[in-house]
C-alpha positions in Angstrom: 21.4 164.3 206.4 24.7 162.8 207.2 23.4 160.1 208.6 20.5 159.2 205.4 23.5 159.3 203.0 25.1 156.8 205.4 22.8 154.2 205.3 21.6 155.3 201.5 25.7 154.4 200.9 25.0 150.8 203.2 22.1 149.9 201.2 23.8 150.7 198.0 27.0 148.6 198.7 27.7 145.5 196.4 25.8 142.1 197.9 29.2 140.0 197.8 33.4 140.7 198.0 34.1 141.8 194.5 37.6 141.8 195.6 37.8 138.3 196.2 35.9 137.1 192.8 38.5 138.8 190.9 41.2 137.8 192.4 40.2 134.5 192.6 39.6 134.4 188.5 43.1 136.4 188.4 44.6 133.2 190.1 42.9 130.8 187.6 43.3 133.0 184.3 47.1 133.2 185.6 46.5 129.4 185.8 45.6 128.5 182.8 48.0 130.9 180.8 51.3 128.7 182.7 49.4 125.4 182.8 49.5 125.9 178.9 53.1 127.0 179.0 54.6 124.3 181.4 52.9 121.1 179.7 53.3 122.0 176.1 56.4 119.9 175.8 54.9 117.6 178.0 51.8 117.0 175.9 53.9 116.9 172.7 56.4 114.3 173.9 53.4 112.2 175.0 51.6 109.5 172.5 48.8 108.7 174.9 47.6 112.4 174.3 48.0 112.1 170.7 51.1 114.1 170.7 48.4 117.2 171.2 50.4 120.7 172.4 47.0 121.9 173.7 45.6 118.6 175.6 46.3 120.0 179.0 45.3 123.9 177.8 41.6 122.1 176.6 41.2 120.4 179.6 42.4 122.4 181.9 39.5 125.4 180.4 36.9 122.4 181.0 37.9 122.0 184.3 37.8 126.0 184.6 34.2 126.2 183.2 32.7 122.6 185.0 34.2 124.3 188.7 33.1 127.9 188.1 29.6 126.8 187.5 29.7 124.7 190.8 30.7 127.5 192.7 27.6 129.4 191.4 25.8 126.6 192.5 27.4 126.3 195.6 27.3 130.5 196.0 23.1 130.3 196.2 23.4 128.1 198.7 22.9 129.2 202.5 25.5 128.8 204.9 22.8 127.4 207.3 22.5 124.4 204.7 26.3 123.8 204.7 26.2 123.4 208.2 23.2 121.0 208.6 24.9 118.6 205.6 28.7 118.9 207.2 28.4 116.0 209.2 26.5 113.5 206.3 29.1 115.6 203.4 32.4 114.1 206.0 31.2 110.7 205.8 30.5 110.9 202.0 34.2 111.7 202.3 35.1 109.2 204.3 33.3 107.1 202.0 35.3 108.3 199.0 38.6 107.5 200.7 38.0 103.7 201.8 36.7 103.4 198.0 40.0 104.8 196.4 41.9 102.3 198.5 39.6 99.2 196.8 41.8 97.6 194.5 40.2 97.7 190.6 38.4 100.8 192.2 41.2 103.7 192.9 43.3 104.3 189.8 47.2 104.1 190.8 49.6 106.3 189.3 53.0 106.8 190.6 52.6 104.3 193.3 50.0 106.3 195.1 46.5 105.0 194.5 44.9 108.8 194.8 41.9 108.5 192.2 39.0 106.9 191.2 38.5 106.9 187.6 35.2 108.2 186.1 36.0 107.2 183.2 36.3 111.0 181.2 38.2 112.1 184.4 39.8 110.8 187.8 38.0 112.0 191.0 40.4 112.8 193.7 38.6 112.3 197.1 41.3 113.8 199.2 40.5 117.4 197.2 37.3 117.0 198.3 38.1 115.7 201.9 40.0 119.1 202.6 36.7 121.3 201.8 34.1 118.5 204.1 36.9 118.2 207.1 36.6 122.3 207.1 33.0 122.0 207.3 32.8 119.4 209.9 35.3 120.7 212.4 33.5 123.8 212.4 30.2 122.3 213.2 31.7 120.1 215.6 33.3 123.4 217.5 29.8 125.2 217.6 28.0 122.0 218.7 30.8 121.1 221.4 31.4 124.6 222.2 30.2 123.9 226.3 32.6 121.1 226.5 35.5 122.2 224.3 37.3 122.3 227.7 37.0 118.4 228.6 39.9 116.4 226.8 37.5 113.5 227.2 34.1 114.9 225.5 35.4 117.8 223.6 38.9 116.8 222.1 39.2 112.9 222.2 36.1 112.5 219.9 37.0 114.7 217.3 41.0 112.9 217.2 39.7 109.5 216.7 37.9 111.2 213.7 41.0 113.1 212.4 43.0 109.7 213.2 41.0 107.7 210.8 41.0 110.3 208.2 44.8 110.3 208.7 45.0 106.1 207.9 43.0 106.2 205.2 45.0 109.4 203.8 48.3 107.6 204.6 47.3 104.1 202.7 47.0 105.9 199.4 49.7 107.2 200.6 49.1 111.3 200.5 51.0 113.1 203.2 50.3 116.0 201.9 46.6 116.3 202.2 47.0 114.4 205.7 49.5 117.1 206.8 46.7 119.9 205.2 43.7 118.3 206.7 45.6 118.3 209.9 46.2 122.1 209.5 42.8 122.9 209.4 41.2 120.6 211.8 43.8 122.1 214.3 43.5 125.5 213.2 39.8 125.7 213.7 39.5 124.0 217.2 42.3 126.7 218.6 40.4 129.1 217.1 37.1 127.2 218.6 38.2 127.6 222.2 40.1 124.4 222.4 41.6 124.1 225.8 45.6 125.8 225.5 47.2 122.5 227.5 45.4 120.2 225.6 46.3 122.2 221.9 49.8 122.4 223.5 50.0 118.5 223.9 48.5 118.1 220.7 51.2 119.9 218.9 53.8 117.9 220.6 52.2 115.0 219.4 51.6 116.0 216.1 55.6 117.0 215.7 56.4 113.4 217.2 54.0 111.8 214.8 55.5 113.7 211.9 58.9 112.5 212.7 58.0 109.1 213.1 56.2 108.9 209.6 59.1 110.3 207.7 61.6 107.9 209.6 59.5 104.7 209.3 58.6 105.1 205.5 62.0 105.5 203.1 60.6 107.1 200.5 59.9 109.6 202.7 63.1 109.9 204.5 64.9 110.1 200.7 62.8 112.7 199.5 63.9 114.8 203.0 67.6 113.8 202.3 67.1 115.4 198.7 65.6 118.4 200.2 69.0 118.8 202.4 71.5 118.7 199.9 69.6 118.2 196.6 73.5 119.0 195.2 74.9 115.8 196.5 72.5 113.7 194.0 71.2 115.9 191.6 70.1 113.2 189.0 69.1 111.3 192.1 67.0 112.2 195.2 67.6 115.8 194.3 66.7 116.0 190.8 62.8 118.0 191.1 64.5 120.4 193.3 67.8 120.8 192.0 65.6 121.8 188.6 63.3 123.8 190.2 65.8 126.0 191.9 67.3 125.9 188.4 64.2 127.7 187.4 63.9 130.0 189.8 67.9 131.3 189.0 67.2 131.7 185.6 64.4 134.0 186.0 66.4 136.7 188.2 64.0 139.5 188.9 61.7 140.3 185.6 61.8 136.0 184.2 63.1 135.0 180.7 60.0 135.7 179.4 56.3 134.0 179.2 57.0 130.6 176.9 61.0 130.5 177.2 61.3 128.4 180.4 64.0 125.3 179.4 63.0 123.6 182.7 59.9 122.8 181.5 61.3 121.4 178.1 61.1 117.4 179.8 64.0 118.6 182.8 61.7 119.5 185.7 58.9 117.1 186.5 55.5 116.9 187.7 56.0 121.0 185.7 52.6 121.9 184.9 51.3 120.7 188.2 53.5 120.4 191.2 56.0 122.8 190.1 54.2 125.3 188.4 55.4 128.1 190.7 59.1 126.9 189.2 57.7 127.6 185.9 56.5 130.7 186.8 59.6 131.6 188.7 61.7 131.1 185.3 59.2 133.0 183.0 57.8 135.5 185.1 60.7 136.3 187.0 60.5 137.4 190.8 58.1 140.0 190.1 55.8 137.0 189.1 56.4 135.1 191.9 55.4 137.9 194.3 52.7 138.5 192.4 51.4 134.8 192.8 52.2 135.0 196.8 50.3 138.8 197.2 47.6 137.3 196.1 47.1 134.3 198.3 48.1 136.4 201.0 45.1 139.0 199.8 42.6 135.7 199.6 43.8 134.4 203.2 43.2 138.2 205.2 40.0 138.4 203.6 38.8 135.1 204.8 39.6 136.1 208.2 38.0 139.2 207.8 35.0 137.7 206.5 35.2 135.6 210.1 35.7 138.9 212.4 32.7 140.2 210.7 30.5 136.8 211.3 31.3 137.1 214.2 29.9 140.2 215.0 27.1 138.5 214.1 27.0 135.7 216.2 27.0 133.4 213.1 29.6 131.5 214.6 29.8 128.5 212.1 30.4 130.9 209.3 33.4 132.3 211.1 35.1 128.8 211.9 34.5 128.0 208.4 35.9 131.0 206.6 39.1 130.4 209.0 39.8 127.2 207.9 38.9 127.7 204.2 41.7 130.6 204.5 44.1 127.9 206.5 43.5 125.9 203.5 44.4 127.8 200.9 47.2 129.4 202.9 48.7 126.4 203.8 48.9 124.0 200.7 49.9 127.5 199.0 53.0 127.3 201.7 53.3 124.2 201.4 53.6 124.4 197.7 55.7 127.3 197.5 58.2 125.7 200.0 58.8 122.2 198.2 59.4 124.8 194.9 62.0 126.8 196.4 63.6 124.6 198.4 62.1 125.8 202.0 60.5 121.9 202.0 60.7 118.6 201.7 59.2 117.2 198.4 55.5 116.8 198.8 53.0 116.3 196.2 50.5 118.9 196.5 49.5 121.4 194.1 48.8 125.1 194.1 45.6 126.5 194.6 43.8 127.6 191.8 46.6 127.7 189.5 48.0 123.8 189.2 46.5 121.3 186.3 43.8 119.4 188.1 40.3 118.7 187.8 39.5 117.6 191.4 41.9 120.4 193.1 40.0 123.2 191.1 36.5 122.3 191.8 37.1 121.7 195.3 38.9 125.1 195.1 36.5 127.0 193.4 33.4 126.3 195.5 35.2 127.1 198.6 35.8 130.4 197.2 31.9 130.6 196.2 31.2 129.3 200.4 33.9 132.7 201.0 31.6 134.7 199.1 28.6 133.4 200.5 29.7 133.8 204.2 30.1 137.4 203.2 27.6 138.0 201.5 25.1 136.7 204.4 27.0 138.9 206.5 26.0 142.1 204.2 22.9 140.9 203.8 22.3 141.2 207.8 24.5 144.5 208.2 21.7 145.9 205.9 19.0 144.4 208.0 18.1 142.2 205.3 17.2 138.0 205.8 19.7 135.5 204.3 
């Protein structure tokens, strides 16, 4: 009898993570409400939107609605699939990237040339390049998985990959979604079975290379002398941090209250994207702030999860590629979340789900629809049932 309700309970279980859907549309509705708030004054100040309050509230729901049907799209699609396109989806990346770079071609805005312009919006390959470099690592791993051992067959093919992908990343320049990239290219082939020596000398390498890029490039090295002593020149090097700390004083434990953030009244830049956690430090107080950070964390364990339980089922693609989705989003989310409080140099990379962004939402949104695809294939199979 037991045992009948059991599997009468199994077959009766939901076919996908509820959980994650609704905290994944938590983080966007969140989104949307402080994208509004922190470019009001923005959009008002600005004649090129027609001094419009709601420009980047309008868009913002387009981009919402656009990405949330491509992640049902990308939801009914099987895993299988993903895997068998991952190698032609990295070169349509790669693609992407030497066309931003063509001059006339990739739209430059503040001295980064980032975008390609569609004409009713600007693509952002690297967005994109995040969610195929996931894809492709993993499939490399399961492929190479004999001769992930041999520097020479298993590890130096996939770093003259990650190499190029780093150049073309670096002539736009985005150092950000190079040092992300990087994350989750690594990330997967430890979890892969990479050899530890070789990981270990990779590392090294990796920290050398770091170093060297910030030292050779100045506007690099100013932003990391900002980030030590944004005090010393606040209107300066230090002024998006020196603000954004501002914002997170103000807001003490319970925020000033949604819509009465000064920070975002023209004094902190880059506020409805960048810095939105700033914005939401101010308003929202602490309590909002660890709100924000619970539930990345809750969206990072689950991918992981999701992985253990693939792997039970020897669906070992779908385990490497829920890990570095979750790497993803847990990263930039760092990432972000350091430059705002201070904890990092100045990077430009937005927050996941909850930044202004066309190209950073839809890239985010259908990896969350490939998270609830992984696990929903693995339900399917716990049942008994095909995927």
């Amino acid at each position: 009898m037991m045992v009948t309700m059991l599997n009468r309970d199994r077959i009766n279980a939901p076919n996908y993570d509820q959980g994650l859907l609704w905290v994944t549309l938590i983080l966007l509705g969140i989104g949307l409400v402080m994208v509004y708030s922190a470019s009001i004054a923005i959009a008002e100040a600005d004649k090129a939107v027609g001094n419009n309050s709601s420009y980047y509230l309008v868009r913002q729901a387009i981009f919402m609605v656009v990405s949330l049907g491509a992640a049902f799209v990308a939801f009914n699609i099987p895993v299988a699939w993903w895997q068998k396109m991952a190698p032609y989806l990295f070169l349509v990346g790669l693609a992407l990237l030497v066309l931003v770079l063509v001059p006339g071609i990739g739209r430059v805005v503040g001295g980064s040339r980032r975008w390609l312009s569609l004409f009713v919006i600007n693509l952002q390959p690297s967005e994109f390049m995040k969610l195929f470099a996931a894809m492709y690592v993993a499939d490399y791993t399961v492929r190479k998985a004999a001769v992930m051992d041999s520097f020479k067959k298993g590890f130096m093919p996939m770093l003259f990959v990650m190499l190029l992908v780093g150049g073309l990343l670096l002539a736009e320049p985005d150092f950000g979604a190079f040092a992300v990239i990087a994350a989750i290219s690594i990330s997967i082939l430890w979890l892969g079975g990479i050899n530890g020596r070789i990981f270990g000398g990779l590392i090294v390498l990796l920290v050398i290379g770091f170093i060297f890029l910030i030292w050779s490039s100045p506007y690099r090295l100013e932003r990391v002398i900002g980030f030590m002593d944004p005090w010393a020149d606040p209107y300066g090097k230090g002024y998006q941090l020196s603000h954004a700390l501002i914002a997170f004083g103000r807001g003490e434990w319970l925020g000033v209250g949604l819509g009465a953030s000064v920070e975002k009244l023209l004094y902190l830049p880059e506020a409805h994207t960048d810095f939105l956690l700033a914005v939401i430090a101010e308003e929202l107080g602490f309590t909002g702030v660890v709100t924000v950070v619970g539930l990345f964390a809750w969206i990072v364990l689950r991918a992981f999860g999701m992985a253990k339980e693939a792997i039970e089922n020897e669906r070992y693609f779908a385990a490497l590629l829920a890990q570095g989705l979750g790497v993803w989003i847990g990263v930039q989310g760092i990432i972000n979340m350091g430059v705002n409080m201070g904890l990092l140099p100045t990077k430009g990379l937005t927050l996941p789900l909850l930044s202004f962004g066309g190209s950073g939402i839809l890239a985010n949104c259908i990896a969350m629809a490939i998270l609830l695809r992984i696990d929903f294939e693995n339900r399917r199979l716990q049942k008994g049932l095909p995927v």
